[in-house]
C-alpha positions in Angstrom: 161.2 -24.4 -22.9 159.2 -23.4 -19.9 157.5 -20.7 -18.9 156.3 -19.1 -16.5 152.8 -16.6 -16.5 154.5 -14.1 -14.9 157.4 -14.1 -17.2 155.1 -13.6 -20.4 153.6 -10.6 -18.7 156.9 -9.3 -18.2 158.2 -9.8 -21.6 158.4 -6.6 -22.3 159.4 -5.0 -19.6 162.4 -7.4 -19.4 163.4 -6.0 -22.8 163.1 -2.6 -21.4 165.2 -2.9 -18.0 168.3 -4.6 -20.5 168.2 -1.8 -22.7 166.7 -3.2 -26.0 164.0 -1.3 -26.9 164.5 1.7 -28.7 161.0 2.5 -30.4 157.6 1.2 -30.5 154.8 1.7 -32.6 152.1 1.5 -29.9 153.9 0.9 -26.5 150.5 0.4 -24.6 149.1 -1.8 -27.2 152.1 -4.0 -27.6 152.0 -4.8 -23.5 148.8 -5.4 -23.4 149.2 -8.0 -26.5 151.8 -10.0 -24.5 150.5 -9.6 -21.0 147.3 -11.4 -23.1 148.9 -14.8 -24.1 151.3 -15.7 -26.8 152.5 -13.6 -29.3 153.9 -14.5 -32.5 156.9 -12.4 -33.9 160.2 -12.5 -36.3 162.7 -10.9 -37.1 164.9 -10.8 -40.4 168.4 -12.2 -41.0 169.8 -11.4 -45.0 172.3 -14.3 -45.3 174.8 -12.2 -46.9 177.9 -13.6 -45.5 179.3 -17.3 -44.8 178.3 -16.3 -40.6 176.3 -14.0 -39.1 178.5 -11.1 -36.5 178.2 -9.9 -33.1 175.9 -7.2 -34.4 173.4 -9.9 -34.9 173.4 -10.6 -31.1 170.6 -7.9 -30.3 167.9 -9.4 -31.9 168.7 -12.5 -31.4 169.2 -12.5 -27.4 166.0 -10.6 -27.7 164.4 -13.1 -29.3 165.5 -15.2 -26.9 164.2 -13.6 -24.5 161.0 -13.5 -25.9 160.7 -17.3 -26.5 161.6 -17.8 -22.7 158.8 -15.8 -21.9 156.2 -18.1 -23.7 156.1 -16.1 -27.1 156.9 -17.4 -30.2 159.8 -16.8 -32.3 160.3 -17.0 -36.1 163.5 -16.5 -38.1 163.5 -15.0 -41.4 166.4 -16.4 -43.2 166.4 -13.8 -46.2 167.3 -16.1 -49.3 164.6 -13.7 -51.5 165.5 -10.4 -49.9 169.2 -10.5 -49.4 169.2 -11.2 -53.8 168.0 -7.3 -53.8 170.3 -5.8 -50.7 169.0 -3.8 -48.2 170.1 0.0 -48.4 169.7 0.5 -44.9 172.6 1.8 -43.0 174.9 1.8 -45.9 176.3 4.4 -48.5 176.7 2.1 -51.4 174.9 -0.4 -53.2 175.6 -3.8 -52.0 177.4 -6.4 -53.4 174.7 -8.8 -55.6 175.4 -12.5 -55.0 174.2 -15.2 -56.7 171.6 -17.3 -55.3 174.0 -20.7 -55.0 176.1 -18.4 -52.7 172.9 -16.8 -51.0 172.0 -20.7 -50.1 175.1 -21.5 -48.9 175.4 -19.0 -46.8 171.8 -19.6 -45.1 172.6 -22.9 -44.6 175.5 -22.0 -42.3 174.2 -19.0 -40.1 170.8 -21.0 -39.7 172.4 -23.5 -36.8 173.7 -20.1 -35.5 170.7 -18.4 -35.0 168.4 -21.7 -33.9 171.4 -22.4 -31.1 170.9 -18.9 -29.8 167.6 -18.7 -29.7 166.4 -22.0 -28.5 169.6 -22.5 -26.7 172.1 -25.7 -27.3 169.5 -27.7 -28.9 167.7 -25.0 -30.8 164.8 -27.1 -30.5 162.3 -23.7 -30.0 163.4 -22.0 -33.0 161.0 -21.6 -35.9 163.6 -20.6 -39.4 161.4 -20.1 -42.6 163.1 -18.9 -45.9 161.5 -16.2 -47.4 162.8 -17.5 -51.0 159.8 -19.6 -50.4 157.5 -17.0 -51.4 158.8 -13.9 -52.6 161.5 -15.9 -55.4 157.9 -17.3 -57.3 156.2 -14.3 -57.7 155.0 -12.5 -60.6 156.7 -9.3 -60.7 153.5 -7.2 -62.5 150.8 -8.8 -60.3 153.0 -7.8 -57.3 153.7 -4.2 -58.3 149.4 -4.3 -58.9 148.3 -6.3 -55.4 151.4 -4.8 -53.6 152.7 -1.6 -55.1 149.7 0.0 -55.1 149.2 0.2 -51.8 153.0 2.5 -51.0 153.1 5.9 -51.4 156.7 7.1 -53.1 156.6 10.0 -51.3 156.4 8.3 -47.7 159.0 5.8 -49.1 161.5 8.5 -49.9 160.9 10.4 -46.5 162.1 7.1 -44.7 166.0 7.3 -43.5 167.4 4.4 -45.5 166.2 5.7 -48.6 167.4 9.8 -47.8 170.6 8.6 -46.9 171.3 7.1 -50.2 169.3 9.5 -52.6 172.7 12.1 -52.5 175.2 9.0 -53.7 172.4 7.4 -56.1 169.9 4.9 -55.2 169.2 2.2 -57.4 165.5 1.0 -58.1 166.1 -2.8 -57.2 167.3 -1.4 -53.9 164.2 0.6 -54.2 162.0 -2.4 -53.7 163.4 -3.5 -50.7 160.9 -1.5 -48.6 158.0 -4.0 -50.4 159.4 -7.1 -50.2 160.5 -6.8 -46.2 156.4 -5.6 -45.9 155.7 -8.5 -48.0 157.0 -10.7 -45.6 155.6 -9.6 -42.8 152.4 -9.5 -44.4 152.6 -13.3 -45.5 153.9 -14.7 -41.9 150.8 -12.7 -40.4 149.0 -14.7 -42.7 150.5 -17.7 -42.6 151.0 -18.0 -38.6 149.5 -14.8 -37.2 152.9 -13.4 -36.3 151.7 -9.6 -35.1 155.1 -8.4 -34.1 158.1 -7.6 -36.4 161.6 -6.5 -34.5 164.9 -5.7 -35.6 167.2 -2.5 -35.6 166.5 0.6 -35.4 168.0 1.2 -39.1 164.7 -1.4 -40.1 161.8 1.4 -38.8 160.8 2.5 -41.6 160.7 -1.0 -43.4 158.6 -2.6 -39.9 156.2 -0.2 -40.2 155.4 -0.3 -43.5 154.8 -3.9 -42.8 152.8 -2.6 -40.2 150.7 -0.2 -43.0 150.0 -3.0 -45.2 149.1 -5.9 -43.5 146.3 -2.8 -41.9 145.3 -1.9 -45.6 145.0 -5.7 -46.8 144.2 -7.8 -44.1 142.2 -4.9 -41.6 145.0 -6.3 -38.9 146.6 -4.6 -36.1 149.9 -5.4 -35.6 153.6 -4.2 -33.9 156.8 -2.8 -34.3 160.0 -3.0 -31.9 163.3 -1.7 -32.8 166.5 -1.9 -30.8 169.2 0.4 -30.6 172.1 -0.5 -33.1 174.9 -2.1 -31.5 178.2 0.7 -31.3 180.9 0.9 -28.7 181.1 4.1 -26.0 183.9 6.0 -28.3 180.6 5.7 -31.1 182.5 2.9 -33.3 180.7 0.2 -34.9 180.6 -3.1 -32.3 182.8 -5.8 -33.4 185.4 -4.5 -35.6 188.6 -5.4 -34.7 192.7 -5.1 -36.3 192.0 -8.6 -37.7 188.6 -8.5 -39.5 184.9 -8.4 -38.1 184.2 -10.8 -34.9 182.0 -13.5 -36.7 179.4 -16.0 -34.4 180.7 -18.7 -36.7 184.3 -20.9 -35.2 185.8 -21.5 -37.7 186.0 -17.5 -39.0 186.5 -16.1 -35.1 187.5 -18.6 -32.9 185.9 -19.0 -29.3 189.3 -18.2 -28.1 189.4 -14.6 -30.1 185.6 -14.1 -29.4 186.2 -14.3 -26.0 188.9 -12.1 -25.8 187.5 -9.2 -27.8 184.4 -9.2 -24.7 187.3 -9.1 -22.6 189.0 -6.5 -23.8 185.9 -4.0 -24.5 186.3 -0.1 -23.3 185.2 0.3 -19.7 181.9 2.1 -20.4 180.1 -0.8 -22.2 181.0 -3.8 -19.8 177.6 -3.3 -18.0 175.8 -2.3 -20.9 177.0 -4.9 -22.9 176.0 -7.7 -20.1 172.6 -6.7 -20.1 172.3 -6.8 -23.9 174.4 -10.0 -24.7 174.1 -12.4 -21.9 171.5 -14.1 -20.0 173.5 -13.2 -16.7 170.3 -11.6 -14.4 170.0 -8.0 -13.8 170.8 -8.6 -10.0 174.0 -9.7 -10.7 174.7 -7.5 -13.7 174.2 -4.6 -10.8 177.0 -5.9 -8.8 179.6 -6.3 -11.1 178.3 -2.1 -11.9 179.4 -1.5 -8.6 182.9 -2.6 -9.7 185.7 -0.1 -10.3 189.1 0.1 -11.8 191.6 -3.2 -11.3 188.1 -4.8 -10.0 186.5 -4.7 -13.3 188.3 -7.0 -14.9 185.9 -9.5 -13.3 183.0 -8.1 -14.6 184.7 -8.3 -17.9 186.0 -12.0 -18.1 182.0 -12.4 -16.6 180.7 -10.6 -19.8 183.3 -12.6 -21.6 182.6 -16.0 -20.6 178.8 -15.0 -21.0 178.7 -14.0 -24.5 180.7 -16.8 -25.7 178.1 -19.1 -23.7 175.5 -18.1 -25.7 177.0 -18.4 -29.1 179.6 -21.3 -28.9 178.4 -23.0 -25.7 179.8 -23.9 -21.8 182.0 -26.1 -22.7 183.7 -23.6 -25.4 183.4 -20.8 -23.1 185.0 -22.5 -20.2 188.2 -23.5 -22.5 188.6 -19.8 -24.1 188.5 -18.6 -20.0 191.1 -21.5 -19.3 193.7 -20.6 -22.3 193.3 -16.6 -21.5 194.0 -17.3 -18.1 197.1 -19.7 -19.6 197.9 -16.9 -22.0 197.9 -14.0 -19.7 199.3 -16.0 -16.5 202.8 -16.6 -18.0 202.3 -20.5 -18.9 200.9 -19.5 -22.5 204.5 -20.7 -24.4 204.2 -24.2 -23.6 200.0 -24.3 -22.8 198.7 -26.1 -25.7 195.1 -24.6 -24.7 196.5 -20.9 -26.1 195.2 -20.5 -29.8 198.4 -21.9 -32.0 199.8 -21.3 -34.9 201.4 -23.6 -37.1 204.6 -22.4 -39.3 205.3 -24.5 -42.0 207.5 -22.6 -44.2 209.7 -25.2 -45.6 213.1 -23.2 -44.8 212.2 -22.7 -41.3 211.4 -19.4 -41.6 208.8 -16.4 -42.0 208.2 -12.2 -42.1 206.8 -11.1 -39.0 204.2 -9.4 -41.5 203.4 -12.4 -42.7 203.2 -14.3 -39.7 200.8 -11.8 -38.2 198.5 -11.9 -41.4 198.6 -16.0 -41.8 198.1 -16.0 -37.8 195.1 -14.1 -38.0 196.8 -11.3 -35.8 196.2 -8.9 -38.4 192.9 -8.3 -41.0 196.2 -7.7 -43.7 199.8 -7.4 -44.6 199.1 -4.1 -44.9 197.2 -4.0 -41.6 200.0 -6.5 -40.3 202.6 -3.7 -41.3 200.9 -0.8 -39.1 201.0 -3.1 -35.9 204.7 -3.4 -36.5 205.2 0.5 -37.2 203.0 1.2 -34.2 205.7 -0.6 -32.1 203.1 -3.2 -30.9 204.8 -6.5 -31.9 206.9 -9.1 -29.8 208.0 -12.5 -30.0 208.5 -13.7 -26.8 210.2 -11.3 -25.3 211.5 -9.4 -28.6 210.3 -6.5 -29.8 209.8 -6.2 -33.0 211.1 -3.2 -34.9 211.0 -3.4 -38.2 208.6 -4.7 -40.9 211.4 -6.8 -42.7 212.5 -8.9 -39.7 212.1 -12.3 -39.9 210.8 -15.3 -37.3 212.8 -18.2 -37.2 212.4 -21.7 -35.9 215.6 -21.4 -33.8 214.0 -18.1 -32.3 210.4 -19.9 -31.3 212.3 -23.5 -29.7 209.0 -25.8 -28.9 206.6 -22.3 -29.1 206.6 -18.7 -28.1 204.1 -16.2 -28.2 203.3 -13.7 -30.8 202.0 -10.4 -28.9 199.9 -8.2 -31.2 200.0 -5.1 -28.9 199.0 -5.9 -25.0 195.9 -8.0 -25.6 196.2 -10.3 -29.0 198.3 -13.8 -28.7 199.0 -16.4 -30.3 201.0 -19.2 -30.0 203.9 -20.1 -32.5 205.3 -23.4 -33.4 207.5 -24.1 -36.0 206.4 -27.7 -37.9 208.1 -29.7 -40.3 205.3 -31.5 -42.4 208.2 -32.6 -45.7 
């Protein structure tokens, strides 16, 4: 990937301009560090799930971004950490998984995060597993070398940890502070990374990173947080009717991905382009300029942009072609629009059930509000009532299935006997 000198000096204040940074430990310090040369940083990624979310964007485009700008970028894929759970942001303990699942998992988002970060080859990405190191270690010699060095006090005074103390806090959860340190003390070892980012939910975990590797090693080194991804009305980005919006295909498709960027709440179209595409500022501040009707360019822009980055040109280009098929009035017999199979041997299905099996709906459940909430057609039926039933005779050679004015899908009936 090349770089430019000018670019590496304005590392950080690219970061700045596109919204990313939230806080700093030492704002002067950092700049000067990468206006000096190459900087070595990571961030963390727990694979707790079969794909990584739009929520992971942030610090992956800012990664990006970094390693554009000549620095160097290391991925933390968390196969010793995510075995304890992070308590950050959440009100209950986590789920435990066992470490076959833990493996499986990081063997799927890693592609993810190396595509985004080093673009289509992922050839710039650096992905260590901190397994490696933390999954060997003897637990009283680290609670001696380690421990010792973390005040319980402090620990408690951090957010993750007062958030949780009402609801009970469990002590393997109470480790996680040391082991995310731990990390950050071993890579600054091991490759002289002097920079750990992530959201701002993982302050108080950075900088105790940040407090160790000063006690142990005698080291400066730098923390960078970025403000947790939510939409203008203050919900959490990427939740949808039908589930979270995952990076990975075959869980959201490129068609779906591209439509929920299309579809976003005015207020975060121009926000959202600087945080989740490469698109440059200059051009970000026209499409600002936009109002009402108008914006729906600067929308299918931000569409087609974030969908570049995680699933590619070619992908993106296809999900703008079948929207545009889908919207336009071809979508019925455009083979481009995301389809949907029926293969129920009698030639017929519940609209609750198509919606769930379609992936229109998260649920049956969730299926069965659409439908109350008068939000369901077929073609050009509406649909009333949670009992009715799709058949083949009503879909001919494919119709679409509206879930309120902005999820389709098209239906065909198949006969695989």
């Amino acid at each position: 990937m090349t770089t430019t000198t000018s670019a590496a000096r304005d590392a950080l204040q690219i970061l700045r301009e596109r919204g990313f940074v939230q806080q700093l430990s030492d704002d002067a310090g950092l700049e000067a560090r990468l206006r000096a040369g190459s900087v070595c940083f990571y961030a963390g990624f727990d694979p707790t799930a079969a794909s990584l979310h739009v929520g992971s964007l942030i610090p992956l485009i800012a990664m990006a971004h970094l390693a554009r700008a000549g620095h160097r970028a290391i991925a933390v894929l968390g196969g010793g950490t995510a075995m304890v759970g992070d308590p950050s942001g959440k009100t209950e303990m986590r789920q435990l998984i066992t470490q076959e699942a833990i493996q499986a998992n990081r063997r799927k988002i890693e592609p993810q995060i190396r595509r985004i970060i080093g673009g289509e080859s992922g050839a710039d990405a650096i992905a260590v597993d901190n397994a490696e190191w933390l999954l060997p270690l003897n637990y009283i010699a680290f609670i001696r070398d380690i421990g010792r060095h973390f005040s319980v006090n402090r620990m408690l005074s951090a957010e993750a940890y007062k958030l949780r103390l009402e609801k009970g806090l469990s002590f393997i959860e109470f480790n996680y502070q040391l082991l995310q340190a731990y990390d950050f003390l071993v890579l600054n070892e091991k490759y002289d990374c002097t920079l750990q980012i992530g959201g701002d939910d993982q302050w108080g975990n950075i900088v105790a990173g940040i407090d160790l590797i000063r006690r142990v090693r005698q080291k400066e080194t730098f923390a960078l947080t970025f403000p947790l991804l939510t939409t203008a009305s203050g919900a959490k980005m990427g939740k949808t009717a039908a589930g979270a919006v995952w990076l990975d295909a075959a869980l959201t498709s490129p068609y779906d991905f591209f439509q929920y960027f299309v579809n976003v709440d005015d207020r975060d179209v121009i926000r959202f382009m600087k945080l989740l595409t490469f698109i440059p500022t200059g051009e970000i501040e026209r499409y600002a300029q936009l109002q009402g009707a108008a914006l729906r360019e600067a929308k299918r822009a931000l569409a087609r942009g974030v969908t570049e980055v995680v699933h590619g040109a070619a992908a993106a280009a296809e999900a703008d072609h079948a929207a545009s098929a889908a919207f336009g009035g071809a979508g019925a017999s455009d083979a481009s629009v995301p389809t949907y199979e029926v293969t129920e041997p009698d030639g017929a299905i519940k609209i609750v059930d198509l919606l769930a099996a379609s992936g229109l709906a998260a649920s049956k459940s969730a299926a069965r509000r659409l439908v109350e909430q008068g939000g369901v057609r077929v073609g050009e039926r509406k649909i009333t009532s949670i009992e009715e039933i799709v058949r083949a005779a009503d879909v001919g050679t494919g119709t679409l299935l509206h879930a309120g004015k902005k999820n389709i899908r098209r239906i065909v009936f198949v006969n695989r006997g």
